[in-house]
TIDOKOL-562872 format. One line per 3 residues: their letters; for each residue x, y, z of C-alpha. Coordinates in nm, 4 decimals, always signed. Layout:
N
A = X:Y:Z; ...
END
This chain:
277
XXX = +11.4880:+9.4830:+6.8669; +11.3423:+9.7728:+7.0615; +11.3671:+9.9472:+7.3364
XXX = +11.0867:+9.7421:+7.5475; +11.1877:+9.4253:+7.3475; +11.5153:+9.4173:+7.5069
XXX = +11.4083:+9.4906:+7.8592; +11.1656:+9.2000:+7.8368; +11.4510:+8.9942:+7.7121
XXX = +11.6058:+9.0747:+7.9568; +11.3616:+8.9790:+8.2301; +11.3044:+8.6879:+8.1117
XXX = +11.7121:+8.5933:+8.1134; +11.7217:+8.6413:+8.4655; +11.4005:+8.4684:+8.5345
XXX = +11.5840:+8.1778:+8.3451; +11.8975:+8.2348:+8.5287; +11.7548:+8.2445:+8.8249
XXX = +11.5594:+7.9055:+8.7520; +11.2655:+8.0833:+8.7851; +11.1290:+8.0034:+8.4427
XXX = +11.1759:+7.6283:+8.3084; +10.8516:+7.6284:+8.0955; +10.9574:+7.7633:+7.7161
XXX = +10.5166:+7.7492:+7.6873; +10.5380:+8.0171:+7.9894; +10.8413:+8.1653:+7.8388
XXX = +10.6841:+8.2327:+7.5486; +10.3908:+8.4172:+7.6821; +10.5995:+8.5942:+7.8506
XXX = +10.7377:+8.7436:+7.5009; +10.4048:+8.7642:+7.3410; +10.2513:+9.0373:+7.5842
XXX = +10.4125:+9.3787:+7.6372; +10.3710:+9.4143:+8.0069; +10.4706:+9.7921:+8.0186
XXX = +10.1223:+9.7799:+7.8517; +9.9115:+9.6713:+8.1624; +10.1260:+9.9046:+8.4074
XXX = +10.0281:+10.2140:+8.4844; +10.3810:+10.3936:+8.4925; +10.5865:+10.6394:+8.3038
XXX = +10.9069:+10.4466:+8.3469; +10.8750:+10.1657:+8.0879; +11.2037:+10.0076:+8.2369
XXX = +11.0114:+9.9811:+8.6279; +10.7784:+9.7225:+8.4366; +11.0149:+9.4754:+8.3113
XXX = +11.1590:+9.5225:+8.6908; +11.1324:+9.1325:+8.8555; +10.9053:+9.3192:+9.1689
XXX = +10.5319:+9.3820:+9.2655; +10.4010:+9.7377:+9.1335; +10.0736:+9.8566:+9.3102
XXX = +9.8154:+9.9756:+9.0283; +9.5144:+10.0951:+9.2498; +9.5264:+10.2619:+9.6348
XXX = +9.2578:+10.3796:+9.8551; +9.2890:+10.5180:+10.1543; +9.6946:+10.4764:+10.1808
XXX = +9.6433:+10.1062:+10.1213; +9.7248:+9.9650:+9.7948; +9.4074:+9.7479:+9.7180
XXX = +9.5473:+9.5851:+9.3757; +9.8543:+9.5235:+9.2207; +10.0401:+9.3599:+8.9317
XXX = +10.2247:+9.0667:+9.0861; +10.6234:+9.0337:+9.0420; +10.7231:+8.8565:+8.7330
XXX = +10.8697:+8.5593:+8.9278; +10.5648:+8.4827:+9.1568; +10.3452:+8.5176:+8.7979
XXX = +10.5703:+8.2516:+8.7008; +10.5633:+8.0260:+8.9714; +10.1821:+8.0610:+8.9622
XXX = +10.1518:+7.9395:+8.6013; +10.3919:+7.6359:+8.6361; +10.1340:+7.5719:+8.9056
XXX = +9.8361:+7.6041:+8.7046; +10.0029:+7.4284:+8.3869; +9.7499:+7.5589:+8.1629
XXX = +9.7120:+7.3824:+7.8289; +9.6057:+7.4702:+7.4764; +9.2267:+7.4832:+7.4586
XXX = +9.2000:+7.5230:+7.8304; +8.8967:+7.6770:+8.0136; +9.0329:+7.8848:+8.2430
XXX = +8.8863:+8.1359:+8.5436; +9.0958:+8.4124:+8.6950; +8.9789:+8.5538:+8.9956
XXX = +9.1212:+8.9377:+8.9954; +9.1851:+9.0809:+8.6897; +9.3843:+9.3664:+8.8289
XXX = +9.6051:+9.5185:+8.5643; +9.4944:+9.2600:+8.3304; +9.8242:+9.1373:+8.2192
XXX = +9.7919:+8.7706:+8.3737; +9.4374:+8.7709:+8.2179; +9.7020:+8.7950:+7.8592
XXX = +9.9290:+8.5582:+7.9413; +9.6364:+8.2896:+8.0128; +9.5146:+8.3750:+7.7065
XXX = +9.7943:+8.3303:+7.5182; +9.8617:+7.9738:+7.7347; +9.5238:+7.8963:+7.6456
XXX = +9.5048:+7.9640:+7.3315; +9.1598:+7.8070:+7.1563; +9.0164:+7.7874:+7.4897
XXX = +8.8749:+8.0770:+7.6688; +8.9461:+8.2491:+7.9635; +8.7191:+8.4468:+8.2147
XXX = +8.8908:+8.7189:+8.4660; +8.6404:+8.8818:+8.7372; +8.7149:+9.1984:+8.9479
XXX = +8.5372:+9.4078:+9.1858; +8.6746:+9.7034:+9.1029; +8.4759:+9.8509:+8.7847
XXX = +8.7374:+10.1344:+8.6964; +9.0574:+9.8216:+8.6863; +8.7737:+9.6516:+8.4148
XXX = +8.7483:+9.9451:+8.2232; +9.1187:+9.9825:+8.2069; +9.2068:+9.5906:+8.1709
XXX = +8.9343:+9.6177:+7.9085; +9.1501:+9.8657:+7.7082; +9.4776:+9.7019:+7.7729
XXX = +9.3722:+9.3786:+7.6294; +9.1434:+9.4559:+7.3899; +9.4879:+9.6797:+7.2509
XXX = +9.6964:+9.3324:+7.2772; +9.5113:+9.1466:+7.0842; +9.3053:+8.9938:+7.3738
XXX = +8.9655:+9.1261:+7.3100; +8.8213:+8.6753:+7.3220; +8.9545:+8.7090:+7.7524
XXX = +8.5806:+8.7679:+7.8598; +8.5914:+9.0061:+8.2099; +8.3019:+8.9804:+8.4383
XXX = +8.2495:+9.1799:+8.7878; +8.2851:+8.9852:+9.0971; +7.9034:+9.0447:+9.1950
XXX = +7.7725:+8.8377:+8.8505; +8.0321:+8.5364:+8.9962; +7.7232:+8.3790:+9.1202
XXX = +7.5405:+8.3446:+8.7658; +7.8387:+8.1854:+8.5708; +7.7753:+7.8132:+8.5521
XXX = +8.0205:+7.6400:+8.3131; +8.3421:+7.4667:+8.4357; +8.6872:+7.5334:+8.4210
XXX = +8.9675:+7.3293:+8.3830; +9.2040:+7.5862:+8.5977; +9.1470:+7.8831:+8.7872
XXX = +9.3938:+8.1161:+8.9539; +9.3436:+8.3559:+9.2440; +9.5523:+8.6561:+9.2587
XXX = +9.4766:+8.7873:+9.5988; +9.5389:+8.6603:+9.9094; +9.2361:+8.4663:+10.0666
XXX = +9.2086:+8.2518:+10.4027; +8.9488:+8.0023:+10.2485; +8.8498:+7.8258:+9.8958
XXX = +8.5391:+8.0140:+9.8362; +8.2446:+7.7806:+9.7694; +8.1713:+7.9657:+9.4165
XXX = +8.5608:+7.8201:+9.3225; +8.4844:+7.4879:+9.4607; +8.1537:+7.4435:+9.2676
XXX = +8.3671:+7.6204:+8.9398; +8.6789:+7.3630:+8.9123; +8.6386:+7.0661:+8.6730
XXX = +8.6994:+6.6709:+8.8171; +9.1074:+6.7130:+8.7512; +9.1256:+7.0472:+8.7361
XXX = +9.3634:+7.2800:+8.9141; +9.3338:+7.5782:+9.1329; +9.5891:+7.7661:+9.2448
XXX = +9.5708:+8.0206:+9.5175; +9.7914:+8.2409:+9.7868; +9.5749:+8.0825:+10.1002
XXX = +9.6969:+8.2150:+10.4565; +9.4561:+7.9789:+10.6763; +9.7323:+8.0619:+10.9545
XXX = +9.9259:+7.7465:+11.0080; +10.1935:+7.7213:+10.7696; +10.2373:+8.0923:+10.6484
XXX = +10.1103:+8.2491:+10.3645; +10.1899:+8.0325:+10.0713; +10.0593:+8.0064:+9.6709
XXX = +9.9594:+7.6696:+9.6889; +9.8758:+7.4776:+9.3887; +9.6094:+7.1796:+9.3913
XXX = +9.4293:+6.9103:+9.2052; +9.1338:+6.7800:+9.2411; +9.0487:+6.4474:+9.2817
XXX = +8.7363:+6.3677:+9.3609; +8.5831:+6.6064:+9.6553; +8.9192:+6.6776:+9.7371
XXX = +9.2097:+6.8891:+9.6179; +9.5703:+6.7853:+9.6773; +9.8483:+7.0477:+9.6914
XXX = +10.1340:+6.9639:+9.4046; +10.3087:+7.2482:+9.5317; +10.3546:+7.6107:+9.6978
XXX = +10.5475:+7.9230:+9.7385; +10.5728:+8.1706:+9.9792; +10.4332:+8.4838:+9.9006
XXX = +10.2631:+8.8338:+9.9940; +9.9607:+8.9504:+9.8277; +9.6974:+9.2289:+9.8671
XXX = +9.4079:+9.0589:+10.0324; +9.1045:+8.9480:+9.8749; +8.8464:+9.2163:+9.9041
XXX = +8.4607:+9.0887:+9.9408; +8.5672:+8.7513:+10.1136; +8.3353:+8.8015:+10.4402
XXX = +8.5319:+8.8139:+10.8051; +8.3864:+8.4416:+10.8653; +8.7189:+8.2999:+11.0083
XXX = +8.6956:+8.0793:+11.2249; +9.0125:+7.9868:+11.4450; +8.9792:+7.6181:+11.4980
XXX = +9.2423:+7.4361:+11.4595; +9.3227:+7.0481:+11.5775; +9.6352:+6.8975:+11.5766
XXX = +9.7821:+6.5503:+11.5667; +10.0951:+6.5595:+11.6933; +10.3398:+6.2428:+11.6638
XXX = +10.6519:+6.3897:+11.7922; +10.7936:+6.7493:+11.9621; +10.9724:+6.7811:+11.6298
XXX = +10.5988:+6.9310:+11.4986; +10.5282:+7.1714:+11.7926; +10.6191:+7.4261:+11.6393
XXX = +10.4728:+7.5897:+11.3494; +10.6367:+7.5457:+10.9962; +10.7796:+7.8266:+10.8407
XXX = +10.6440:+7.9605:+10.4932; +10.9379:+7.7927:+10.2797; +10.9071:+7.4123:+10.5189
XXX = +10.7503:+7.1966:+10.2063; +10.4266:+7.0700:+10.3336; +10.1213:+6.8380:+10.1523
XXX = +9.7662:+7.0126:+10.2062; +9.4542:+6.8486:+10.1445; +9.1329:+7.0431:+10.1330
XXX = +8.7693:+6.9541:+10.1078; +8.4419:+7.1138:+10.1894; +8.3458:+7.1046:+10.5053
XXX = +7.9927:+6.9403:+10.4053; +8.1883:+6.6716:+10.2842; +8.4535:+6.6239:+10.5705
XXX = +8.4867:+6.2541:+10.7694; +8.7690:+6.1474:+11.0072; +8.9601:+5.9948:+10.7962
XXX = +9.1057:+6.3806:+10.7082; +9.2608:+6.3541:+11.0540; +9.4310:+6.0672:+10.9847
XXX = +9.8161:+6.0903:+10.9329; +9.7852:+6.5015:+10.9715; +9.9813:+6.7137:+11.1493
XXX = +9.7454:+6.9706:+11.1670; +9.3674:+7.0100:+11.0753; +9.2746:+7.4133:+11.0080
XXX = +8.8716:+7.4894:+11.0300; +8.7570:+7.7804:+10.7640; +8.4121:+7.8519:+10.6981
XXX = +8.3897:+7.6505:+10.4017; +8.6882:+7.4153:+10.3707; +8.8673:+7.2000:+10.6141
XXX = +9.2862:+7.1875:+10.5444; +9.4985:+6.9028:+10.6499; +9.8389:+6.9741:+10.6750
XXX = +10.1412:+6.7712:+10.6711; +10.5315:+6.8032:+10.6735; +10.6384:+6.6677:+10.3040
X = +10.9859:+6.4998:+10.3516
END
């Protein structure tokens, strides 16, 4: 085994020791794609390293980034994506999750979009040298024209809304799973289903990512609570397991308010939040 071979062995032991990685489908993705490929470093060791390297900075701020091995993880276990698979990534960054779909997906295809045209070039490059050249990249501004639906999509930027273009995207059943901060709750990678015109969380983490750039300031603060006992005053921290159920505001009746603890307002979605137990 080589050099890099054995340092993504041995990332992937302590993901497993850590209990990190459970999957052997994830696992071996994980073995298929050289990640040292996608990182833009000199130290080949630094990219089997389980932590967050930044890949693009403007301005002093680091604007994209490859995410740590064990949130990538935890994001796909999420996702569950399955051979033949349609699947939409929204950040292509590096390009190395973009691989590992790809390689979860197998027969079916995947679609990455960026806004960044220089991380495309490069991502271009990086997978078309894996063996990825089917993983079709598109910039964020042509979003709007792609009309087919996909079984899963991923965010890999922090956002404080499902965007309506992800909401009109995501099959009946399908999963999405994004780092939402819609500030109750902390900022969390929350995994959902959807049923209907609603998607129920079947999971989270807490997390830190770079924030979604081109989501428009629309925030909007309100936030109504049901409150059945002092015990929910306070706000739960980022690790307190809670059940989240989202839908479209267009679509929104009272009956979201019933049994939450909390009821967050964005621009497009409303979130009701409860304490799992």
């Amino acid at each position: 085994m080589n050099r890099e071979g054995s340092l993504r062995e041995g990332l992937i032991a302590h993901l497993e020791r850590t209990r990190v990685l459970r999957d052997p489908h994830i696992a071996a993705a994980l073995r298929a794609v050289d990640r040292h490929r996608f990182v833009p470093t000199t130290e080949v060791e630094e990219a089997y390293e389980d932590k967050a390297l930044a890949i693009k900075e403007r301005d002093g701020s680091v604007i994209s980034s490859i995410s740590q091995p064990s949130m990538i993880v935890h994001m796909l276990a999420l996702l569950d994506v399955h051979a033949g698979n349609h699947v939409l990534e929204i950040g292509t960054g590096s390009g190395y999750n973009a691989a590992l779909l790809a390689q979860l997906a197998g027969a079916g295809n995947v679609v990455s979009v960026e806004l960044e045209r220089d991380l495309i070039e490069s991502a271009r490059a990086a997978l078309d040298e894996q063996g990825f050249a089917r993983v079709m990249l598109v910039h964020a501004g042509d979003l709007a024209r792609v009309h087919r639906l996909f079984d899963r999509i991923i965010v890999t930027a922090r956002s404080h809304d499902i965007d309506p273009d992800w909401w009109r995207l995501l099959t009946p059943g399908g999963r999405i799973v994004v780092p939402l901060d819609i500030g109750y709750g902390g900022e969390r990678a929350i995994g959902f289903v959807r049923e209907g015109d609603r998607l129920h969380s079947i999971g989270s983490y807490a997390c830190a990512f770079v924030e979604l750039r081109g989501e428009k300031d629309e925030t909007d603060p309100a936030m109504f609570f049901r409150t059945r006992s002092a015990r929910y005053d306070r706000e739960p921290g980022a690790n307190t397991p809670l059940d989240v159920v989202a839908v479209e505001r267009l679509n929104a009746d009272a009956s979201l308010l019933e049994g939450a603890d909390a009821v967050v307002a964005r621009p497009h979605t409303l979130f009701a939040v409860t304490r799992a137990f």
